[in-house]
Chimera marker file (.cmm) of the C-alpha trace (Angstrom):
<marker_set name="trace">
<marker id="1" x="52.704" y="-13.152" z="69.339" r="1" g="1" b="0" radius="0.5"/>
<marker id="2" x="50.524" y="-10.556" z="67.694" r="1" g="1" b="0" radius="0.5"/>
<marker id="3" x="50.412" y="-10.163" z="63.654" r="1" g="1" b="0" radius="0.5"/>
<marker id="4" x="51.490" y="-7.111" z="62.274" r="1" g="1" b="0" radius="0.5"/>
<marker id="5" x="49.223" y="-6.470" z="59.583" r="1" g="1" b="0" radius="0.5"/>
<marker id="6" x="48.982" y="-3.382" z="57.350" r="1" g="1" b="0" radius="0.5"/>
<marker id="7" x="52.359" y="-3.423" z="55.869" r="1" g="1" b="0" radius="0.5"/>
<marker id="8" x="56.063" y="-3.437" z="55.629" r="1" g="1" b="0" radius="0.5"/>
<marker id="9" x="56.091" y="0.439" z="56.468" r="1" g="1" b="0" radius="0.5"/>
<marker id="10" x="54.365" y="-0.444" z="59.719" r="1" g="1" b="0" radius="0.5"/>
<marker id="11" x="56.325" y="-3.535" z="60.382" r="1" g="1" b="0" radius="0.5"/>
<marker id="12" x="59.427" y="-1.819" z="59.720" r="1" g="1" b="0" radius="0.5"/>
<marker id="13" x="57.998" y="1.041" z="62.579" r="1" g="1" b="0" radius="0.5"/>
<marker id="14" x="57.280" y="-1.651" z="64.857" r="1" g="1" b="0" radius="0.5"/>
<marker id="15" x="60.299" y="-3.431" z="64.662" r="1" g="1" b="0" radius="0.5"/>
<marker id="16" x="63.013" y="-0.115" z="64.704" r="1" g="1" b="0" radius="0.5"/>
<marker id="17" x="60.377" y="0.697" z="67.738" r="1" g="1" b="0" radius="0.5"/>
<marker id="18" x="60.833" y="-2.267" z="69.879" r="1" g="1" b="0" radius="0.5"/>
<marker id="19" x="64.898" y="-2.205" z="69.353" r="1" g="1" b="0" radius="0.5"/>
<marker id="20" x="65.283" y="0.863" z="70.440" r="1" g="1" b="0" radius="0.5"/>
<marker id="21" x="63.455" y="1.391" z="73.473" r="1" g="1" b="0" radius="0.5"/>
<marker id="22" x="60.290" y="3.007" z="72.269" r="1" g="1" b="0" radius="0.5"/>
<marker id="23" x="62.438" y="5.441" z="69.712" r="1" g="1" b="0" radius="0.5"/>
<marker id="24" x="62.033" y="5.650" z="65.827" r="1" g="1" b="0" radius="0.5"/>
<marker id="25" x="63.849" y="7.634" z="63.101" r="1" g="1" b="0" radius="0.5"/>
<marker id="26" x="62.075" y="9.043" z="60.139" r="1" g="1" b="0" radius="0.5"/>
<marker id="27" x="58.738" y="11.410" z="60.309" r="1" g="1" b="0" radius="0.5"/>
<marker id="28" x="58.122" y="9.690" z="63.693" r="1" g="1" b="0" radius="0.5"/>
<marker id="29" x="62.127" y="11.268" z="65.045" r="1" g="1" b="0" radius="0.5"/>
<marker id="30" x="61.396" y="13.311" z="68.053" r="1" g="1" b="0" radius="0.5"/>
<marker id="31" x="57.017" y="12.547" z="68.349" r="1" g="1" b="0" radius="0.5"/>
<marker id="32" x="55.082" y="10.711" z="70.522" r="1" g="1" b="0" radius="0.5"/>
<marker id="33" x="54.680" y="7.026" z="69.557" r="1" g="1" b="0" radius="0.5"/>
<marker id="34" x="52.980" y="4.307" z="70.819" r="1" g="1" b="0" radius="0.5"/>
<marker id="35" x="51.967" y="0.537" z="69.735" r="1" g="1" b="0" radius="0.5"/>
<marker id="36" x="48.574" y="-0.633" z="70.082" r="1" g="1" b="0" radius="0.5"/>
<marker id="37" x="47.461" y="-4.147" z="70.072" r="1" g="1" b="0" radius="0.5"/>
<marker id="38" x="43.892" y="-4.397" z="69.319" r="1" g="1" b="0" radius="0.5"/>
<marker id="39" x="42.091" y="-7.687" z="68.907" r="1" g="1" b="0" radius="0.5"/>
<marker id="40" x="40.491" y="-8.054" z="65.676" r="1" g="1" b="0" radius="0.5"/>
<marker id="41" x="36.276" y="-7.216" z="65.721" r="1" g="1" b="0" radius="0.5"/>
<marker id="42" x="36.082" y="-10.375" z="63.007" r="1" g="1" b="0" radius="0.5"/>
<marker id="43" x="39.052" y="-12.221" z="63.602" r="1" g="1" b="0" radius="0.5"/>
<marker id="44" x="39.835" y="-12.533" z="66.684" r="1" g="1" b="0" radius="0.5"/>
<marker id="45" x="43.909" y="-12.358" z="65.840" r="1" g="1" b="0" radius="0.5"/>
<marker id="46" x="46.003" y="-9.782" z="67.501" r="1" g="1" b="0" radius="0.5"/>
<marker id="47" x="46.781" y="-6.780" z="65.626" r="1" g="1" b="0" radius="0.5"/>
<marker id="48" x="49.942" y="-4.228" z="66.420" r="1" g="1" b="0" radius="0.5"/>
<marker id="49" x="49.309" y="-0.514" z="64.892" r="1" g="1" b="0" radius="0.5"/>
<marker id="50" x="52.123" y="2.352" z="65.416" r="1" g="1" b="0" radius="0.5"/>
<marker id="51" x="50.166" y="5.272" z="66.385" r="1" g="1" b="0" radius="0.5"/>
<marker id="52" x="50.915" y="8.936" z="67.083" r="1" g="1" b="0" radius="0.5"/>
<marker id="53" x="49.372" y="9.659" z="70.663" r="1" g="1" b="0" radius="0.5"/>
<marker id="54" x="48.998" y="12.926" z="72.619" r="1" g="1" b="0" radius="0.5"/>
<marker id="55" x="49.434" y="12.607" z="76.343" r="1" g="1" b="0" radius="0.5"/>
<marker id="56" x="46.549" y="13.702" z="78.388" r="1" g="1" b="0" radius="0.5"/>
<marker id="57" x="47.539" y="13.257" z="82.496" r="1" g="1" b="0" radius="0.5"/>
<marker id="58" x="47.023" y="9.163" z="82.742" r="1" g="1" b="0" radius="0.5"/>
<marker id="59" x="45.744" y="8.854" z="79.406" r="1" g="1" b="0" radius="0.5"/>
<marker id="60" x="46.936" y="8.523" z="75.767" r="1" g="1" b="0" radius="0.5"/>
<marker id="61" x="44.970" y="10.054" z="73.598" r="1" g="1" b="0" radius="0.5"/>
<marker id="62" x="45.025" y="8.170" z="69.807" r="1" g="1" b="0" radius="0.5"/>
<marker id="63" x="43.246" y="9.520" z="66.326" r="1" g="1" b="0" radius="0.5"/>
<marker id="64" x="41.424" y="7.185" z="64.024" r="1" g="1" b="0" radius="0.5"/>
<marker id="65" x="42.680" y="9.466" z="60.994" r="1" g="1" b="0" radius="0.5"/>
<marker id="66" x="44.016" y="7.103" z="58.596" r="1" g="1" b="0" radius="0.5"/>
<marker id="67" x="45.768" y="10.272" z="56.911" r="1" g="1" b="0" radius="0.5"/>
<marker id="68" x="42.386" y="11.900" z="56.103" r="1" g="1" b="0" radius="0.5"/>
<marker id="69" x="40.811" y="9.005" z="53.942" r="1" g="1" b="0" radius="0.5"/>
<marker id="70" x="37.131" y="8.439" z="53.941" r="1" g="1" b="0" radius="0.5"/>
<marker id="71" x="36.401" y="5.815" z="56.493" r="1" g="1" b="0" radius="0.5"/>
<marker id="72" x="37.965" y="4.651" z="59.917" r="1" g="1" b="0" radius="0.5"/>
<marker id="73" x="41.142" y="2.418" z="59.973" r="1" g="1" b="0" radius="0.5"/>
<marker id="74" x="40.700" y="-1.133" z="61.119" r="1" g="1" b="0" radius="0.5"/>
<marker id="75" x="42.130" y="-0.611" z="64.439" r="1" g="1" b="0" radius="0.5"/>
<marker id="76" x="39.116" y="1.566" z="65.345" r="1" g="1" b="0" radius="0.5"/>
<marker id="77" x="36.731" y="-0.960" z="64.502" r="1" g="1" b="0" radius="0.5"/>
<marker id="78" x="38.737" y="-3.492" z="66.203" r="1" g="1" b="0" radius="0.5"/>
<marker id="79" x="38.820" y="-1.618" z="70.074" r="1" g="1" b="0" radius="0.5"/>
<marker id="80" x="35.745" y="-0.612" z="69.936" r="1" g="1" b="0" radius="0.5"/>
<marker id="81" x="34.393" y="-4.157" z="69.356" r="1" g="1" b="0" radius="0.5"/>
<marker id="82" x="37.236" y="-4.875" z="72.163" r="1" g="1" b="0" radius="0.5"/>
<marker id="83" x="37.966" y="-2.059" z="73.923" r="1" g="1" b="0" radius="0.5"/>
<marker id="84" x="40.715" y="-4.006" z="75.955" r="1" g="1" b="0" radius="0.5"/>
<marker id="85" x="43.518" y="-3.224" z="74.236" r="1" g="1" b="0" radius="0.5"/>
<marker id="86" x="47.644" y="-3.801" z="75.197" r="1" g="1" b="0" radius="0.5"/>
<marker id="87" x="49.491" y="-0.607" z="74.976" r="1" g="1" b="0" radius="0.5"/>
<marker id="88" x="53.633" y="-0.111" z="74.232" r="1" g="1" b="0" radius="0.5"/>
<marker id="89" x="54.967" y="3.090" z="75.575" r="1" g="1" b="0" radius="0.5"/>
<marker id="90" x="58.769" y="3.544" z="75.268" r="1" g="1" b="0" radius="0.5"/>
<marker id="91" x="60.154" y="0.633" z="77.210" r="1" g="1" b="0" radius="0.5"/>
<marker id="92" x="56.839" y="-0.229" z="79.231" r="1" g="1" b="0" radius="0.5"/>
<marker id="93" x="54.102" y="-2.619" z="78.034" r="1" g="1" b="0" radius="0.5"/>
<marker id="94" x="50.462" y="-2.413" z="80.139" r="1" g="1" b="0" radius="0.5"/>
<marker id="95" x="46.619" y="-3.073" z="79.380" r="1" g="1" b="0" radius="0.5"/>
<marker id="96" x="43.940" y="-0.739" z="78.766" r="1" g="1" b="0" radius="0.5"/>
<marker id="97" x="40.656" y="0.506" z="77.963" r="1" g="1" b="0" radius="0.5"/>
<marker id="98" x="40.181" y="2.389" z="74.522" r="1" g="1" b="0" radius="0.5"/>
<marker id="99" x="37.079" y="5.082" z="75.692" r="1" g="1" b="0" radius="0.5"/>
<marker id="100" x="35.778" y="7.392" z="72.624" r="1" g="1" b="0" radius="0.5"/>
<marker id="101" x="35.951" y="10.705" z="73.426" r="1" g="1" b="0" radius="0.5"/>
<marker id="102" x="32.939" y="13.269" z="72.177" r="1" g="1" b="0" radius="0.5"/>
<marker id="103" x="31.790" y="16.996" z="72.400" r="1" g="1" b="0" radius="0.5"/>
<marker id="104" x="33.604" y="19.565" z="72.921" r="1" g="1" b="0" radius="0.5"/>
<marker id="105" x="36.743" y="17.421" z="74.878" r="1" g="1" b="0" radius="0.5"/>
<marker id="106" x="36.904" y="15.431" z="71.521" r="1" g="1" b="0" radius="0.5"/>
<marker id="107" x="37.084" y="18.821" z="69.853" r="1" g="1" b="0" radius="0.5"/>
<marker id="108" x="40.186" y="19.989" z="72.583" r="1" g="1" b="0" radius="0.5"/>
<marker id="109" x="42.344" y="17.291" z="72.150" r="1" g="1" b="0" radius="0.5"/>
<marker id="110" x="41.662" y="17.393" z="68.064" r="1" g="1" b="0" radius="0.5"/>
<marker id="111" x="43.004" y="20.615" z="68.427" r="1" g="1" b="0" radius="0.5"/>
<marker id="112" x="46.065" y="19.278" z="71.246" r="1" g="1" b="0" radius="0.5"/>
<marker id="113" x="47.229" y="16.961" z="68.272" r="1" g="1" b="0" radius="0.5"/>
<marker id="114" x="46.566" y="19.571" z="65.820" r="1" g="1" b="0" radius="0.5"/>
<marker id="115" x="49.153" y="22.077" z="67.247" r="1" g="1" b="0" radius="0.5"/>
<marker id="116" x="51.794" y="19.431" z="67.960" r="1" g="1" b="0" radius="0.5"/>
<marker id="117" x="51.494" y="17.637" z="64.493" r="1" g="1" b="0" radius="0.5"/>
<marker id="118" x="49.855" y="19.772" z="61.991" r="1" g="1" b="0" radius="0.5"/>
<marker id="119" x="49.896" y="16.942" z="59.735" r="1" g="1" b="0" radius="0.5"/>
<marker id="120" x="46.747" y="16.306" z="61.799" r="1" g="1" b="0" radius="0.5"/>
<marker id="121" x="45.283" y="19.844" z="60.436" r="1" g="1" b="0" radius="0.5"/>
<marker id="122" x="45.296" y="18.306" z="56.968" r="1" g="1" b="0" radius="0.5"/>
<marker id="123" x="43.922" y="14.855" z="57.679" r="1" g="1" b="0" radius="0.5"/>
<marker id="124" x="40.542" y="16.787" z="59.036" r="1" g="1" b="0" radius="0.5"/>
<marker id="125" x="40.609" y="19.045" z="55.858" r="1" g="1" b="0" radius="0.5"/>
<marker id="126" x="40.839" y="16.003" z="53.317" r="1" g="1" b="0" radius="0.5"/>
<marker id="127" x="37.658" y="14.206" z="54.779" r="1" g="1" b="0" radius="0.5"/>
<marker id="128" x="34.228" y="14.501" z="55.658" r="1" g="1" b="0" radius="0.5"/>
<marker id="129" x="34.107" y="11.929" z="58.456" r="1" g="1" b="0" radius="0.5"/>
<marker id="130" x="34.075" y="13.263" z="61.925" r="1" g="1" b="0" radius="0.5"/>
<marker id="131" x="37.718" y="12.203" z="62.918" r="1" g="1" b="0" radius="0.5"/>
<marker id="132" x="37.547" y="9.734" z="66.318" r="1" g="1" b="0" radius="0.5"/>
<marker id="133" x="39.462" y="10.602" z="69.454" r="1" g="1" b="0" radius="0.5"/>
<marker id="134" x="40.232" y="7.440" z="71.571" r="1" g="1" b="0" radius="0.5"/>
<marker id="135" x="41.390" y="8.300" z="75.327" r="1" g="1" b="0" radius="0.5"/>
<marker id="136" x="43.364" y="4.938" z="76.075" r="1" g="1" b="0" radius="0.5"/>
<marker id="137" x="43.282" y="4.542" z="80.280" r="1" g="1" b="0" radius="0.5"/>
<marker id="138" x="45.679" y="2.288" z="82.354" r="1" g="1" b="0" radius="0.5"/>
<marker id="139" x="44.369" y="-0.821" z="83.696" r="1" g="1" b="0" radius="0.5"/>
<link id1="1" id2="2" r="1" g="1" b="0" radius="0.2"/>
<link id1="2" id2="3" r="1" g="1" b="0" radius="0.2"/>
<link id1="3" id2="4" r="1" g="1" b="0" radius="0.2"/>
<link id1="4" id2="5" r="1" g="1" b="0" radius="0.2"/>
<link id1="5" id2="6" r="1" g="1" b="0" radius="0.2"/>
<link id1="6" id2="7" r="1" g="1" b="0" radius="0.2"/>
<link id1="7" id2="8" r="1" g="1" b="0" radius="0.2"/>
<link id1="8" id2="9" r="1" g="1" b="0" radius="0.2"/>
<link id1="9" id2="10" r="1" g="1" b="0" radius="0.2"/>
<link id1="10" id2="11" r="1" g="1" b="0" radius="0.2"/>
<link id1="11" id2="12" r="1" g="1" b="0" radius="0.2"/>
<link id1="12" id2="13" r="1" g="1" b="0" radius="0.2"/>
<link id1="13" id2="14" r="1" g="1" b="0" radius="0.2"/>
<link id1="14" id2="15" r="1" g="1" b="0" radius="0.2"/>
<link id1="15" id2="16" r="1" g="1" b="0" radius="0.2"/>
<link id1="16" id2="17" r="1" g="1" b="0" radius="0.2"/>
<link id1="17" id2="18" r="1" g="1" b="0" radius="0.2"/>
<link id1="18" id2="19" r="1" g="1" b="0" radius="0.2"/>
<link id1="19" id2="20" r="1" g="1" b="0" radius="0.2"/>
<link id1="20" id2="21" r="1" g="1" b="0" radius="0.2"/>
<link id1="21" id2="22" r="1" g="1" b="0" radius="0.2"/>
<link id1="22" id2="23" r="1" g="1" b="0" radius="0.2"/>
<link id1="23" id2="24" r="1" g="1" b="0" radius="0.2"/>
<link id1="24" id2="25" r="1" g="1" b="0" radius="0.2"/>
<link id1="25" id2="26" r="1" g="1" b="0" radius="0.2"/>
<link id1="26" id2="27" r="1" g="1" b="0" radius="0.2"/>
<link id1="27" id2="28" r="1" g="1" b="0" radius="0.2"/>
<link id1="28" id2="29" r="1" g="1" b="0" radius="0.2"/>
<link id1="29" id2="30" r="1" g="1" b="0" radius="0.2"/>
<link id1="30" id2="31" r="1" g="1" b="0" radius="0.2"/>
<link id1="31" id2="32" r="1" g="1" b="0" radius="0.2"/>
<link id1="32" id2="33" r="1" g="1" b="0" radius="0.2"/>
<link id1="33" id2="34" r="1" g="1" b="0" radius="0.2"/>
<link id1="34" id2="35" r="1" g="1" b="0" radius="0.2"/>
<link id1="35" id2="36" r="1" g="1" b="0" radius="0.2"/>
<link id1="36" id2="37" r="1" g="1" b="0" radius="0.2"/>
<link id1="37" id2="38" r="1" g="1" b="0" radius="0.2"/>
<link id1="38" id2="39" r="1" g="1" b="0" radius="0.2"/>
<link id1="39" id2="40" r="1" g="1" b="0" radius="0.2"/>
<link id1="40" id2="41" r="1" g="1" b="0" radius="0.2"/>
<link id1="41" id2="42" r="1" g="1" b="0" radius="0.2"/>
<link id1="42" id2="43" r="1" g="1" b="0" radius="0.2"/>
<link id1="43" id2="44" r="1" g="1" b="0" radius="0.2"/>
<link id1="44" id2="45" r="1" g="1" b="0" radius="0.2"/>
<link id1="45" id2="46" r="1" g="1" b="0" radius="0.2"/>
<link id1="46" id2="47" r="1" g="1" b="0" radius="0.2"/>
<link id1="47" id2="48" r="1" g="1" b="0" radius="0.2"/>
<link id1="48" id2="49" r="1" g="1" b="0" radius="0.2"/>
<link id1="49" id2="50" r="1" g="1" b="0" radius="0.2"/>
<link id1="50" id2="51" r="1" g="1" b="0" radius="0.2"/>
<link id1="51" id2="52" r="1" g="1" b="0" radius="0.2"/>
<link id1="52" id2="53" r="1" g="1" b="0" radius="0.2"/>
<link id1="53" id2="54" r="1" g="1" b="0" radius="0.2"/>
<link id1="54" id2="55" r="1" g="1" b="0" radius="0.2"/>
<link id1="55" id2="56" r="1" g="1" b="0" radius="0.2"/>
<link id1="56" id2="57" r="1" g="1" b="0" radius="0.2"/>
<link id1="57" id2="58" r="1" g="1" b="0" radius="0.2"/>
<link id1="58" id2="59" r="1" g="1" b="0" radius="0.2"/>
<link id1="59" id2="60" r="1" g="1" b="0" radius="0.2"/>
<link id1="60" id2="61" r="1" g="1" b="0" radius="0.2"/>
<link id1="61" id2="62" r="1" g="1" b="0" radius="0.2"/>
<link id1="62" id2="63" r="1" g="1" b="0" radius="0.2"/>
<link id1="63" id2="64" r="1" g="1" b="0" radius="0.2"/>
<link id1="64" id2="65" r="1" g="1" b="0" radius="0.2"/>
<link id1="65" id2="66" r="1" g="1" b="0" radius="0.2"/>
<link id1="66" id2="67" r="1" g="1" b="0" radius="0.2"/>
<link id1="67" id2="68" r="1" g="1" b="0" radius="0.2"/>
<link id1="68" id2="69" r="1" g="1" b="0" radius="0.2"/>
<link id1="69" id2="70" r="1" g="1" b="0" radius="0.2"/>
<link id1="70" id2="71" r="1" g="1" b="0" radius="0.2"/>
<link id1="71" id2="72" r="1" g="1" b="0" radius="0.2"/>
<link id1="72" id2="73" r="1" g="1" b="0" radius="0.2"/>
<link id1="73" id2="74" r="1" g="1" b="0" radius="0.2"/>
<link id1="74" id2="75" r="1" g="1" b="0" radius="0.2"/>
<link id1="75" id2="76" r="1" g="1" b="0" radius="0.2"/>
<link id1="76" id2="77" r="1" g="1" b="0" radius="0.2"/>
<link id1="77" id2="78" r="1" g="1" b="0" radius="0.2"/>
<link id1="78" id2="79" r="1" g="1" b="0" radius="0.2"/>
<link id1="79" id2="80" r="1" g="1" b="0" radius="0.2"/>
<link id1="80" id2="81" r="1" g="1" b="0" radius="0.2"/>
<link id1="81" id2="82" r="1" g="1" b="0" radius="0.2"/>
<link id1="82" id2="83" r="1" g="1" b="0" radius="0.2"/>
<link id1="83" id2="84" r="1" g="1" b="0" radius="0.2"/>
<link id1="84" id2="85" r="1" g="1" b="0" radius="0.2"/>
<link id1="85" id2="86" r="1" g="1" b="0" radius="0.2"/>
<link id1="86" id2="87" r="1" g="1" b="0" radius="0.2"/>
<link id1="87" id2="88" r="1" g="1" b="0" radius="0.2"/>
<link id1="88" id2="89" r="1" g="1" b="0" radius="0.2"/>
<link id1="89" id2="90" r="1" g="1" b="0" radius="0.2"/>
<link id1="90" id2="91" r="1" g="1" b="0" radius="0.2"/>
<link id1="91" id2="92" r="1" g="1" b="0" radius="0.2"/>
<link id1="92" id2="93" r="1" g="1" b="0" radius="0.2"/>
<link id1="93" id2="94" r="1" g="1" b="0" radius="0.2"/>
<link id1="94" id2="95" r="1" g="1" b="0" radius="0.2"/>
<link id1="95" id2="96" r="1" g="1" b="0" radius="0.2"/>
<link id1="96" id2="97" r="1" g="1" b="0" radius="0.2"/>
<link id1="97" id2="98" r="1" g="1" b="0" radius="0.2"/>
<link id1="98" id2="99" r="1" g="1" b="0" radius="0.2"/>
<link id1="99" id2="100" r="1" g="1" b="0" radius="0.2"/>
<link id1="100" id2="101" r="1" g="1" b="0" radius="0.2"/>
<link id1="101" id2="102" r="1" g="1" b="0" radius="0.2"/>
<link id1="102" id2="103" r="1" g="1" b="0" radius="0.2"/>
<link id1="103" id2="104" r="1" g="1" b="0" radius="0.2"/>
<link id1="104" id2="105" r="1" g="1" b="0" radius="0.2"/>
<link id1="105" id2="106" r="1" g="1" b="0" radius="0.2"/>
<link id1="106" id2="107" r="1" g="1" b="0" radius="0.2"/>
<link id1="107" id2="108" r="1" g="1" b="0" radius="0.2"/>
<link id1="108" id2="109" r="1" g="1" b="0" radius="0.2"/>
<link id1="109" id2="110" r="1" g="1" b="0" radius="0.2"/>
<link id1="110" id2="111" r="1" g="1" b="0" radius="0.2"/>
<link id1="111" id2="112" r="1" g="1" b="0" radius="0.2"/>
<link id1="112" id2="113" r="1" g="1" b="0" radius="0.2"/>
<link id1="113" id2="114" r="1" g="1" b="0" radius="0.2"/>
<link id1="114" id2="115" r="1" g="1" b="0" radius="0.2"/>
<link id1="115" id2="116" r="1" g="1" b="0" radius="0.2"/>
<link id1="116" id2="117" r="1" g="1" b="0" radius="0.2"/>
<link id1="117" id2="118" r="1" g="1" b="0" radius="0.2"/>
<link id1="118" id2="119" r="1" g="1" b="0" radius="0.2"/>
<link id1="119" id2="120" r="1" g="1" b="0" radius="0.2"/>
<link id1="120" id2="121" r="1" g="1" b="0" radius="0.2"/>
<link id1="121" id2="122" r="1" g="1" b="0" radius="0.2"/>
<link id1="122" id2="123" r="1" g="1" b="0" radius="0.2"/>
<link id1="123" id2="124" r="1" g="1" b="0" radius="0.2"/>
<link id1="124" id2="125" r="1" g="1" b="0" radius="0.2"/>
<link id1="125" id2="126" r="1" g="1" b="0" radius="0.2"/>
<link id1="126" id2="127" r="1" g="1" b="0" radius="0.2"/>
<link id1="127" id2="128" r="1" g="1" b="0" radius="0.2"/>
<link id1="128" id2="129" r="1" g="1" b="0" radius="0.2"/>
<link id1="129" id2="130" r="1" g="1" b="0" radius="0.2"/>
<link id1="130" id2="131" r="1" g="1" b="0" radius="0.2"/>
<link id1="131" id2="132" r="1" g="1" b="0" radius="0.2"/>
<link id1="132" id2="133" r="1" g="1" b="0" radius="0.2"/>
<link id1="133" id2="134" r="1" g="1" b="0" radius="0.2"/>
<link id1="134" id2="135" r="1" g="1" b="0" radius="0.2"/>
<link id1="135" id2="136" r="1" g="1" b="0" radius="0.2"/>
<link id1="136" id2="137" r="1" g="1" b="0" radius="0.2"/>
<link id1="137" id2="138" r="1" g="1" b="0" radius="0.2"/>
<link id1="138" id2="139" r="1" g="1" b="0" radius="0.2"/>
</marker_set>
């Protein structure tokens, strides 16, 4: 079984996630959530992250925002050391491959996440990193 690392907030996610069919209460009520297992770049131990996504066709699109502070979140480091990653959709559970996204279409579905959760607006304004867009494709 895969940890759950970062904290009681996110275990409590996970968990109210996984009972109900992909659903959670709270900030999350009503937005697109997924769980990513990532394995760990130093590790090696499986790590489950509840993530806001924006659907893109096939993909899920993920942000490395870690609410605007000034470096990644683990999980980043982790996928793109192993870009094989386990993804939980609602009631489905399927691999796939975490691709960075750059230019321009990084700069589109910024914005995509942006209008949908402005919440996203502020997490750009509060840092100086260049925020990563992950496209996460079905294996």
């Amino acid at each position: 079984m895969a940890e759950v690392r970062a904290n009681d907030w996110n275990s409590k996610i996970i968990e109210e996630f996984r009972a109900n069919g992909g659903k959670v209460g709270g900030p999350f009520a009503g937005g697109t959530l997924l769980l990513l297992t990532t394995t760990g770049a130093k590790s090696g131990k499986q790590r489950v992250n509840p993530l806001a996504y924006l659907p893109d066709g096939e993909r899920y699109i993920i942000f490395a925002s870690k609410a605007g502070a000034p470096t990644n979140p683990d999980w980043y480091y982790n996928l793109v050391a192993h870009p094989q990653v386990k993804l939980e959709v609602g009631t489905e559970e399927f691999e796939a491959t975490a691709i960075e996204v750059t230019g321009e279409e990084r700069d589109r579905l910024y914005a995509g996440i942006v209008e949908r959760m402005p919440g996203f607006g502020d997490y750009e304004k509060k840092t100086t990193r260049k925020i990563p867009v992950i496209a996460l494709e079905r294996q």
